[in-house]
C-alpha positions as CSV (number, residue, x, y, z in Angstrom):
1,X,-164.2,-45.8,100.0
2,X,-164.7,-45.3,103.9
3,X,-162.4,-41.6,104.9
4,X,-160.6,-41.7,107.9
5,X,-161.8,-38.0,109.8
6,X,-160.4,-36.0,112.5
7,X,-161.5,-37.9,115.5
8,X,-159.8,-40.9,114.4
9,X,-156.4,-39.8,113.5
10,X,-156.2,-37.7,117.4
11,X,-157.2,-41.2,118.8
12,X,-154.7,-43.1,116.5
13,X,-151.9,-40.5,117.3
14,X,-152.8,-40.5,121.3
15,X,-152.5,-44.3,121.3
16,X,-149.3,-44.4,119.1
17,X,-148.0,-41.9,122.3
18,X,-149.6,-44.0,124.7
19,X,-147.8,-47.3,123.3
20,X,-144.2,-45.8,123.2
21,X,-144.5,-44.1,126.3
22,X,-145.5,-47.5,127.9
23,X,-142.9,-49.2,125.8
24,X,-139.9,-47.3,127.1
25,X,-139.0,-48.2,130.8
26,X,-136.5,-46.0,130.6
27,X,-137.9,-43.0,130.2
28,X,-138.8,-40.5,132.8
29,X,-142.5,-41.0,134.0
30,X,-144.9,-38.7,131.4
31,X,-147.5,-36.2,132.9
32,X,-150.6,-37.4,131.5
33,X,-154.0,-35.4,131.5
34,X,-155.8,-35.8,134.1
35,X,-154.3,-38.6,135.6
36,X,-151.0,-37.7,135.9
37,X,-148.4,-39.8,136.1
38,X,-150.6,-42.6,137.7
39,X,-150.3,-45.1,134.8
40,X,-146.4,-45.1,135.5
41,X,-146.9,-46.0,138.9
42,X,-149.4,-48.6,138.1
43,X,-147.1,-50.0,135.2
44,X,-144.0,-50.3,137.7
45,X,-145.7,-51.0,141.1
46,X,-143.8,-54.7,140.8
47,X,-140.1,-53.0,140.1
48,X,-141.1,-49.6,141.9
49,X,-137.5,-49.2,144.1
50,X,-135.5,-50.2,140.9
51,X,-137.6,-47.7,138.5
52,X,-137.7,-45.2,141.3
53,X,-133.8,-45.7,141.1
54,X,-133.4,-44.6,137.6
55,X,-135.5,-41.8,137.6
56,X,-133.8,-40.5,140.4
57,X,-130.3,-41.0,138.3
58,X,-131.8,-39.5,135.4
59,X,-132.9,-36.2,137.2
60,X,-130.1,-35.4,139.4
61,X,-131.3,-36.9,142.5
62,X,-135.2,-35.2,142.8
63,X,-138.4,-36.0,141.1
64,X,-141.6,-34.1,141.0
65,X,-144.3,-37.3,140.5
66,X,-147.5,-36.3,139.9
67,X,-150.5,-37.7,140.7
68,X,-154.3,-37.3,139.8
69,X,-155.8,-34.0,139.3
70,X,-158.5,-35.3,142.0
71,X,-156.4,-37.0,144.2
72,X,-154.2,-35.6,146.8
73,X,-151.4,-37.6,145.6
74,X,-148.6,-35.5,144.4
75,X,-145.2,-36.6,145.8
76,X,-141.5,-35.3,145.4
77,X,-138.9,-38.6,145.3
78,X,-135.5,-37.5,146.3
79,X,-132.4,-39.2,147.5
80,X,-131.7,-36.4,149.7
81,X,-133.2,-35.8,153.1
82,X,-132.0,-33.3,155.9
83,X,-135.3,-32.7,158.3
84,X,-135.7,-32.3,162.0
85,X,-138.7,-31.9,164.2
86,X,-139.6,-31.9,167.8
87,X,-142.7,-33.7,168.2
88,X,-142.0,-36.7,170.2
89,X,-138.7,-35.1,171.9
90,X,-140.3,-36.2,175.5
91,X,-140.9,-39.8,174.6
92,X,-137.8,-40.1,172.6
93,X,-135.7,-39.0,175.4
94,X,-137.2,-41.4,177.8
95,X,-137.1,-44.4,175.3
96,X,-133.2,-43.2,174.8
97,X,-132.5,-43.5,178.4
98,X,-134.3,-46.5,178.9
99,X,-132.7,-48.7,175.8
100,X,-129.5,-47.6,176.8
101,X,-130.0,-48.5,180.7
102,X,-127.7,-51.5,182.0
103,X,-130.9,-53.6,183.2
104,X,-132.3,-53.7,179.4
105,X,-129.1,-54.0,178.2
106,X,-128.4,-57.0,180.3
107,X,-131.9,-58.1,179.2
108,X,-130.9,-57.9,175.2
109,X,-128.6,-60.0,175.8
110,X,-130.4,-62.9,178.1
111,X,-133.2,-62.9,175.2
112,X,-131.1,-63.2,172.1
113,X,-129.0,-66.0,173.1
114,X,-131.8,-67.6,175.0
115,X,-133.7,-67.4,171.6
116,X,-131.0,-68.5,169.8
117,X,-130.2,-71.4,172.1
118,X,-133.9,-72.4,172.6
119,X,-135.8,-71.5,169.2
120,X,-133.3,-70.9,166.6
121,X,-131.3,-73.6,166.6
122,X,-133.4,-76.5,167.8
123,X,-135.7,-75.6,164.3
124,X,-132.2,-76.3,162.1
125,X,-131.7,-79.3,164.0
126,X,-134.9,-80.1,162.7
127,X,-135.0,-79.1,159.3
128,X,-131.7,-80.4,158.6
129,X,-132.1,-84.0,159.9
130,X,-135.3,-84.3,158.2
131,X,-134.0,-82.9,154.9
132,X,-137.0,-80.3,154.7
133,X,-136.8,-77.3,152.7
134,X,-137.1,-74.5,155.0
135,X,-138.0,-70.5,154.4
136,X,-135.3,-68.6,156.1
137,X,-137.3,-65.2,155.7
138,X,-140.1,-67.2,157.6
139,X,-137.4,-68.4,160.3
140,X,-136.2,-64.6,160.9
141,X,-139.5,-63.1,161.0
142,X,-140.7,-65.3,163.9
143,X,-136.8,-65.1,165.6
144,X,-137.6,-61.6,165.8
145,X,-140.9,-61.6,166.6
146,X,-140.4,-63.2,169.8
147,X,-137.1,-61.7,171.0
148,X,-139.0,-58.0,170.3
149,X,-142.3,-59.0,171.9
150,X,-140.5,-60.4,174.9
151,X,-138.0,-57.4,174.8
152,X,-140.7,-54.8,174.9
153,X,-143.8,-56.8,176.9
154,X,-141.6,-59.4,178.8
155,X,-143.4,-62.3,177.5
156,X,-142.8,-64.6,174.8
157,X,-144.9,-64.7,172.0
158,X,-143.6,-68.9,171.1
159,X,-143.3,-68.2,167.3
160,X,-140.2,-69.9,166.4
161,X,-141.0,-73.7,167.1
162,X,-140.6,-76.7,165.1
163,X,-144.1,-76.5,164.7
164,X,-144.3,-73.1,162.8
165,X,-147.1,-72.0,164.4
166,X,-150.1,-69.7,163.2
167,X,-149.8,-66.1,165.5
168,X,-152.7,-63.9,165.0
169,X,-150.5,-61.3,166.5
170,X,-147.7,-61.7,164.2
171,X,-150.4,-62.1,160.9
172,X,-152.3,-59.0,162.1
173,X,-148.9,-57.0,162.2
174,X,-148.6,-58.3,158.5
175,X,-152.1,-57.2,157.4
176,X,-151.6,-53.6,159.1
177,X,-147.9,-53.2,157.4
178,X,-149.2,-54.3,154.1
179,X,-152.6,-52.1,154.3
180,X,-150.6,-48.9,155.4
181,X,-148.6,-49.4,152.0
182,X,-151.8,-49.5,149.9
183,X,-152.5,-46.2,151.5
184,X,-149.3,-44.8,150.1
185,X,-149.4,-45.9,146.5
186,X,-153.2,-45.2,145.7
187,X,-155.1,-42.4,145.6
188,X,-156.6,-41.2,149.3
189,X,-160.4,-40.8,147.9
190,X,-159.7,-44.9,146.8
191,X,-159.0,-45.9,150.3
192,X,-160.9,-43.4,151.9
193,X,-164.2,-45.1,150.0
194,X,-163.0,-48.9,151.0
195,X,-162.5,-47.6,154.4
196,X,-166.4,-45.9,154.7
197,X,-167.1,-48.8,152.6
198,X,-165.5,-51.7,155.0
199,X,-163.9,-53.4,152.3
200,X,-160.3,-54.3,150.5
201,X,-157.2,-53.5,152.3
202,X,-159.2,-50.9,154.4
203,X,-160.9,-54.0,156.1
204,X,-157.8,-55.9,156.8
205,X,-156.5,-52.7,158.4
206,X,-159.6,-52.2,160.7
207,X,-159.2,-56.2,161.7
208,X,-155.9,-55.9,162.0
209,X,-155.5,-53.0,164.7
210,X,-158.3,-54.8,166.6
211,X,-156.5,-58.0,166.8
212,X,-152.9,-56.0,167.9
213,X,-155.1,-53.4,170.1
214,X,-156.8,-56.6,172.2
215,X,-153.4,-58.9,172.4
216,X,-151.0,-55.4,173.9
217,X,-154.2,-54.9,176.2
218,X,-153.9,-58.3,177.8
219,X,-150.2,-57.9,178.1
220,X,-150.4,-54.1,180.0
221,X,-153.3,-55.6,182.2
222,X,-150.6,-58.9,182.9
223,X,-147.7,-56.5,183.6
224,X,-150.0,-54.5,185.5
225,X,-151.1,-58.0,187.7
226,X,-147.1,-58.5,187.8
227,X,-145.5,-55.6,189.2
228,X,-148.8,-55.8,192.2
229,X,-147.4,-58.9,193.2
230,X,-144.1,-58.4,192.9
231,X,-143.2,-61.1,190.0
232,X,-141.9,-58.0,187.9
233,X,-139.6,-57.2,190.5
234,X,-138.3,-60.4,191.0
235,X,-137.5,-61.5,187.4
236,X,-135.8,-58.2,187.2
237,X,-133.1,-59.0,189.4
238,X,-132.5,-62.3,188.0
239,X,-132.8,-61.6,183.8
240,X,-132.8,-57.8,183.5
241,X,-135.9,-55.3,182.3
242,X,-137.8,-55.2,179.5
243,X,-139.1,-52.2,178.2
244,X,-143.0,-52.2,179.3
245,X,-141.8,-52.8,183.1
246,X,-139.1,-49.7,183.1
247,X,-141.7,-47.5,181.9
248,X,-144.4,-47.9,184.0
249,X,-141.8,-48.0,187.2
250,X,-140.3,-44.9,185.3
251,X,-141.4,-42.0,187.8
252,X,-142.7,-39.5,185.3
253,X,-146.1,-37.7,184.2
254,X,-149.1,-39.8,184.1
255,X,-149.5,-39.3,180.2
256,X,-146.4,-41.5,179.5
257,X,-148.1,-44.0,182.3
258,X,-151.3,-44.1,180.5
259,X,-152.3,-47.5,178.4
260,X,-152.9,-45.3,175.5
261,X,-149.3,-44.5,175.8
262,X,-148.1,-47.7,176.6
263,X,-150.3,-49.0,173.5
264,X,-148.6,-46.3,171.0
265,X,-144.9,-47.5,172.5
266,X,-145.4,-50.9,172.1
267,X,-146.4,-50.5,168.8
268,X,-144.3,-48.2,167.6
269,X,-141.4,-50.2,169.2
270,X,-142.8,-53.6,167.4
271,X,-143.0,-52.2,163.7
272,X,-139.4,-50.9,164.2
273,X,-137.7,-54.2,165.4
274,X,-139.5,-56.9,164.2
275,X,-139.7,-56.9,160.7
276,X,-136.8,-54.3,159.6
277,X,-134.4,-56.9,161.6
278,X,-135.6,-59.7,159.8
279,X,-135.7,-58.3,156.2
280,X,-131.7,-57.4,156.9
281,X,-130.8,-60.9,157.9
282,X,-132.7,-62.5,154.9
283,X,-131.2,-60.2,152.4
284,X,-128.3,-61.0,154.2
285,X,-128.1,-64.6,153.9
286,X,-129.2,-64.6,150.1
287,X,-126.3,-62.4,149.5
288,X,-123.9,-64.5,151.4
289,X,-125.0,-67.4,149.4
290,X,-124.4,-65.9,146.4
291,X,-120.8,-64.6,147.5
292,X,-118.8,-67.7,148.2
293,X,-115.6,-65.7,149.1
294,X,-117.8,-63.2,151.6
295,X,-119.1,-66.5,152.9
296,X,-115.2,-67.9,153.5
297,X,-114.4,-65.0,154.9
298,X,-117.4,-65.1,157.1
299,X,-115.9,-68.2,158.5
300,X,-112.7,-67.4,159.2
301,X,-113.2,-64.8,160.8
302,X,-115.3,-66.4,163.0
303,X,-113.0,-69.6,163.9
304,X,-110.3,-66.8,164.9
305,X,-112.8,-65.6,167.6
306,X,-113.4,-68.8,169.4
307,X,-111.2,-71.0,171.2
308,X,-108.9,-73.7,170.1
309,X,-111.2,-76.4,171.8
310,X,-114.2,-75.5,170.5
311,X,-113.2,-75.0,166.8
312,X,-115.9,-77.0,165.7
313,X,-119.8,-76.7,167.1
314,X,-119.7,-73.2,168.7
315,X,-122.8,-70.7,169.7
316,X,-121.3,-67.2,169.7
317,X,-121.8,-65.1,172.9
318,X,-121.8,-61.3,173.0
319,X,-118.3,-60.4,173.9
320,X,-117.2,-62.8,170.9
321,X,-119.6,-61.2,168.7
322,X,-118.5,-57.7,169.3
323,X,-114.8,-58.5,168.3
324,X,-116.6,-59.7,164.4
325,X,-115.4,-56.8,161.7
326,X,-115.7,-58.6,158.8
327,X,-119.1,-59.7,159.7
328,X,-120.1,-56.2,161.1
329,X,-119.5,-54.8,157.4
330,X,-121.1,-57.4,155.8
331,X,-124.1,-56.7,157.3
332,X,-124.1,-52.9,156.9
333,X,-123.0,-53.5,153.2
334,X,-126.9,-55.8,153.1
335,X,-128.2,-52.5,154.7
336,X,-127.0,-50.6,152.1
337,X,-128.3,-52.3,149.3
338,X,-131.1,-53.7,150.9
339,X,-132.6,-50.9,153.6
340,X,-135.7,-52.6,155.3
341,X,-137.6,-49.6,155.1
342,X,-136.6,-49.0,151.0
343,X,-139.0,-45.3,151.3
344,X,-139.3,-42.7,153.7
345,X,-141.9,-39.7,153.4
346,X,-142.1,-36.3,155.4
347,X,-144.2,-33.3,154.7
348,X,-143.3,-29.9,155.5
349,X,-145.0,-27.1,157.6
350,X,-144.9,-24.6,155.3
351,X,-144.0,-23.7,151.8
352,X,-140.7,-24.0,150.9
353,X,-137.8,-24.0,148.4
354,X,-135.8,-27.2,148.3
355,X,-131.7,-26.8,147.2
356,X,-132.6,-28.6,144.4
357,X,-135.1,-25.8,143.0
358,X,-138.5,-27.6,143.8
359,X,-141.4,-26.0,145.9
360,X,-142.4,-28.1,148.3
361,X,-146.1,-27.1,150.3
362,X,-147.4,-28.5,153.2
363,X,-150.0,-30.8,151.1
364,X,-147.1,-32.4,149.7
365,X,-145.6,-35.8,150.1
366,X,-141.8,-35.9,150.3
367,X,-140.6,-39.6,149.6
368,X,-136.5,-40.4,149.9
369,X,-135.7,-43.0,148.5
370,X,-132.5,-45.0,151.1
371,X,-132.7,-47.9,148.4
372,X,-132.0,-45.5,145.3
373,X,-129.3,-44.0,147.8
374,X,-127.3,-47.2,147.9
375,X,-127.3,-47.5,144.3
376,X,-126.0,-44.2,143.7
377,X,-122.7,-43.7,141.8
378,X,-122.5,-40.2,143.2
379,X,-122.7,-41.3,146.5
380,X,-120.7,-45.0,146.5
381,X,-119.1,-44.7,143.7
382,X,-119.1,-46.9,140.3
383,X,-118.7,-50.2,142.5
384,X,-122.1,-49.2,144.1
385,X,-123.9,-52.0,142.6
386,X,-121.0,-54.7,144.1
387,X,-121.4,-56.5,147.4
388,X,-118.1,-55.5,149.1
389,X,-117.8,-55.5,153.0
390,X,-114.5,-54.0,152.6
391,X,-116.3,-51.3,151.9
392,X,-117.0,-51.1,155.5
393,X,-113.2,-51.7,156.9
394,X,-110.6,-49.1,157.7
395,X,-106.9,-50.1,156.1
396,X,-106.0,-50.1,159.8
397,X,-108.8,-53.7,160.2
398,X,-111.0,-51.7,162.2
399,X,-114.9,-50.6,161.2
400,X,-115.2,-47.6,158.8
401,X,-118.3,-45.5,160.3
402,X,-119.7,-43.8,157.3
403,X,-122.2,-40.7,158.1
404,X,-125.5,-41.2,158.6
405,X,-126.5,-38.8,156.0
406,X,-124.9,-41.0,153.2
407,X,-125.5,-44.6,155.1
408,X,-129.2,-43.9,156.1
409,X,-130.3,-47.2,157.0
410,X,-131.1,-46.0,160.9
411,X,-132.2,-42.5,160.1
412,X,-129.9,-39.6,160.8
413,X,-129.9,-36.9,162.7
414,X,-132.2,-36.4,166.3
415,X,-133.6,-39.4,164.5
416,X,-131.0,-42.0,164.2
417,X,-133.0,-45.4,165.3
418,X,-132.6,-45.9,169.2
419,X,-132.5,-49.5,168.3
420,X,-129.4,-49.9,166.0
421,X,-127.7,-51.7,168.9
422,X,-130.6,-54.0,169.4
423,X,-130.6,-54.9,165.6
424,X,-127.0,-55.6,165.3
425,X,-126.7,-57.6,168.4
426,X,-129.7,-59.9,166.9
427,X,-127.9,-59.9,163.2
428,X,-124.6,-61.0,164.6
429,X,-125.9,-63.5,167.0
430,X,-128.2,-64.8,164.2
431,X,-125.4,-65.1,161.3
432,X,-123.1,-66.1,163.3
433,X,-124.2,-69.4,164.5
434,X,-125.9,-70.1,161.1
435,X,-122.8,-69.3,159.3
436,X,-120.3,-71.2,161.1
437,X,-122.6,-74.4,162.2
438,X,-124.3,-75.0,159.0
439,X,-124.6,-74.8,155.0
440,X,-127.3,-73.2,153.2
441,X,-127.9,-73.7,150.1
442,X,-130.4,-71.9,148.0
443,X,-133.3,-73.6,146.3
444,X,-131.8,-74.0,142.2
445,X,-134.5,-71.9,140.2
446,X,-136.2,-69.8,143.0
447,X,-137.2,-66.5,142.1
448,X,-135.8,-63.9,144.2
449,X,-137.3,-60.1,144.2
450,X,-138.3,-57.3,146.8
451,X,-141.6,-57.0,147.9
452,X,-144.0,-53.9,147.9
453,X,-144.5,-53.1,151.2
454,X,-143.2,-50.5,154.0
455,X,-140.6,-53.1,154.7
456,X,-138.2,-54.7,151.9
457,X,-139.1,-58.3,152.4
458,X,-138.8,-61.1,150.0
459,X,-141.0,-61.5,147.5
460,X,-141.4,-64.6,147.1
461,X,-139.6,-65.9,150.2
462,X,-136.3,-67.3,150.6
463,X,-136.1,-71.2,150.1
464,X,-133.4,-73.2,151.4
465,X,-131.7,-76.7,152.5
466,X,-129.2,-76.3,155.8
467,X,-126.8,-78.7,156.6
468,X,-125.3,-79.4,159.4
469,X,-121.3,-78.9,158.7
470,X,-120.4,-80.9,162.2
C-alpha cells in the first residue's frame, strides 16, 4: 500500500486553501507568499471597479493591496482623497484664464453646435434611413474628438462622417490610453522588460506617442504659418479662439511659448476632453434607455424649453440648453455612477499617517477609487445603486450642487477640472438633440460592461437602432 508523506499532505492542504480562497469572490483579497495579492488582481482584472467596490465596503473605505515582493507594486485603494500640490500652478493659472476668456468661450459654442449641425446629425440621418445598426460609443468618441481637436489646435480633425473614417490620431490616442493602463496593473520590471525589449503594450506605447508627437507638430508649425499671415487673426474675429492661438499670442515667458510646451498642453488638454466626455454620454444614453420614465422626463422637459412653433424637429442652442435641470441632473447622476476616469492614484512626498491608520511612503501608490465612491451607502445613501436625477434637484426645481469631495467626478480642490463647462456644454447639446429628435433602442441581447482602461468606456460597445420620431 503506497503512504501518503509529508510533502504531499502541505501541497494537498496549500491547494485546498488556494481553491477556496479563489472560490470566494467575496472575500477580502489574501496576502500570498511571495506574490502577494497578485493572483486577486489577476482573477478580477475583468470586474476590477466592482470588486474594488466591495473590498472597499468591507474595510471601511481603505485597502492596503499588496503586490509582489519583487515588484514595486504595492498600492493603498481608498475612497477618500484630500491632496494638494503646486506643481503646475503657473500653467494651470494661465489655462484657467484662458478657458474662461469670452473669445474661447464664444468659440465653445461656434464648434459644438457647428459639430452638431454638420457631423452629428447628418450621421443619424444616415443611419436611421438606412436602418443600420450604429455604435453610439463610436459616434461620441469621434463627436468629441473633433470638437476637442478643433477647440485646442483650431483645426478639424473630420472624424464624425458618414463614412466612419480610420484617424491614426484618434487610434494612436487609444493605443497610448490603453498602454498607460497596462503600466498600472502589472508589475513595473514586466513593462519595464517589454519596453527594453520593444515588445507588447510597451511597443504600442512607443508607436503611439510617435504618431500623436508628429500630427501636434504639424498643427504648431500650421498655427505658427497662420498667425505670420494673419489667418489666425482673422478667424478670430469672426468664430472666436481656440486654445493653441491664445497661448502663443499670450504675452508670457518663453517656456510656456516653447513647442515642447505647446506639445505637453495639447496633450494633456486632449486626454482630458476627448474620451472622459464621450464615456459620460455613452453611459448616459444606455441608462436613459433603460429608464423609460428618466427618458419621458427627458422629453418634457425639453419641449417646455422650445417654442410653440418648433415643437417638433428642434436643434437646441446654448441659452436653451442652460435653462435644462432635469437633464443637468441626469447627467451628473451618469457621472456618479459612471465616472470616466473610474481610478485615480497620487503618491506622497514623505512618509505619512493616513486618518484611516495606514502608513503611506513615498514608494507608495495611492489609488481612490470615484467609481467605489458612487456606490457607497455611506456617502449616497441606501438608494446609491438607483439612477435618480432627482437626486440632483433642490425641492425649490433648481440644481442641487453637491461638494466636490463627495461628487468627485471633476477633481476637487485647486484641482477641480478647468473643463467642466466645456464637458457639460458638449453633454447637453449632444443629448439633447438625440433625445428629443430620435428613438434609440438598444440592440436585444448585447452585452453591456465597463472596460479596463484609464477611461470607463464600454466594453463591448454600445449597439443601437435610432429612429427618427418626426
Amino acid at each position: 500500500m503506497a503512504s501518503i508523506g509529508y510533502p504531499e499532505i502541505l501541497l494537498a492542504v496549500i491547494c485546498f486553501l488556494l481553491l477556496h480562497r479563489l472560490s470566494n469572490s467575496n472575500m477580502l483579497p489574501w496576502n500570498w507568499p511571495l506574490v502577494g495579492m497578485l493572483p486577486w488582481i489577476f482573477r478580477n482584472i475583468q470586474q476590477i471597479q466592482d470588486r474594488c467596490t466591495e473590498v472597499l465596503e468591507q474595510s471601511s473605505g481603505t485597502f492596503l493591496l499588496k503586490g509582489p515582493w519583487f515588484a514595486n507594486m504595492d498600492m493603498l485603494i481608498t475612497r477618500d482623497f484630500n491632496s494638494d500640490s503646486d506643481l503646475w500652478r503657473k500653467q494651470r493659472k494661465l489655462a484657467q484664464v484662458l478657458i474662461n476668456d469670452r473669445q474661447f468661450q464664444q468659440f465653445l459654442v461656434k464648434t459644438t453646435e457647428n459639430k452638431v449641425d454638420e457631423g452629428l446629425i447628418p450621421v443619424l440621418e444616415h443611419v436611421s434611413k438606412q436602418g443600420l445598426l450604429v455604435d453610439l460609443q463610436d459616434l461620441f468618441q469621434r463627436f468629441t474628438f473633433d470638437t476637442t481637436c478643433k477647440l485646442i489646435t483650431g483645426f478639424d480633425t473630420k472624424c464624425l462622417s458618414i463614412e466612419f473614417p480610420r484617424v491614426l490620431f484618434a487610434k494612436a490616442m487609444d493605443d497610448v490610453e490603453e498602454a498607460i493602463f497596462f503600466r498600472h496593473v502589472v508589475p513595473e520590471s514586466l513593462w519595464k522588460l517589454q519596453r527594453w525589449l520593444g515588445i507588447g503594450e510597451e511597443k504600442k506605447l512607443s508607436k503611439g506617442w510617435e504618431t500623436i508627437d508628429n500630427v501636434i507638430a504639424e498643427y504648431i508649425s500650421m498655427k505658427h504659418e497662420e498667425l505670420s499671415k494673419g489667418i489666425a487673426k482673422l478667424q478670430e474675429d469672426e468664430e472666436g479662439t481656440d486654445l493653441l492661438t491664445s497661448y502663443m499670442n499670450e504675452d508670457s515667458t518663453m517656456e510656456l511659448k516653447s513647442n515642447k510646451f505647446l506639445r505637453d498642453t495639447i496633450v494633456n488638454f486632449l486626454l482630458a476632453g476627448r474620451d472622459t466626455t464621450s464615456a459620460a454620454l455613452t453611459w448616459f444614453f444606455w441608462l436613459v434607455s433603460k429608464n423609460p420614465l428618466v427618458e419621458a422626463k427627458i422629453r418634457e422637459e425639453l419641449k417646455e424649453t422650445i417654442p410653440e412653433k418648433d415643437q417638433k424637429w428642434h436643434i437646441f442652442r446654448t441659452e436653451e440648453l442652460n435653462k435644462l435641470v432635469y437633464l443637468h441632473g441626469a447627467l451628473c447622476e451618469t457621472l456618479r455612477l459612471y465616472p470616466p476616469v473610474p481610478f485615480q492614484h497620487k503618491a506622497p512626498h514623505q512618509a505619512d499617517v493616513l486618518p484611516s491608520g495606514h502608513r503611506v511612503h513615498p514608494k507608495m501608490k495611492i489609488l481612490f477609487s470615484l467609481y467605489a465612491m458612487g456606490r457607497m451607502t455611506t456617502i449616497w445613501g441606501k438608494d446609491c445603486f438607483e439612477f435618480k436625477p432627482e437626486r440632483w434637484i433642490t425641492e425649490q426645481g433648481g440644481i442641487k450642487y453637491e461638494p466636490s469631495y463627495k461628487f468627485f467626478a471633476f477633481n476637487a480642490g485647486p484641482r477641480t477640472c478647468l473643463g467642466k463647462g466645456v464637458a457639460f456644454t458638449q453633454m447637453k447639446a449632444v443629448a439633447a438633440a438625440i433625445i428629443h429628435n430620435y428613438n434609440v433602442q438598444l440592440v436585444q441581447g448585447h452585452p453591456v460592461a465597463p472596460n479596463v482602461s484609464i477611461i470607463l468606456h464600454m466594453k463591448h460597445e454600445l449597439m443601437v437602432r435610432v429612429t427618427k420620431r418626426w
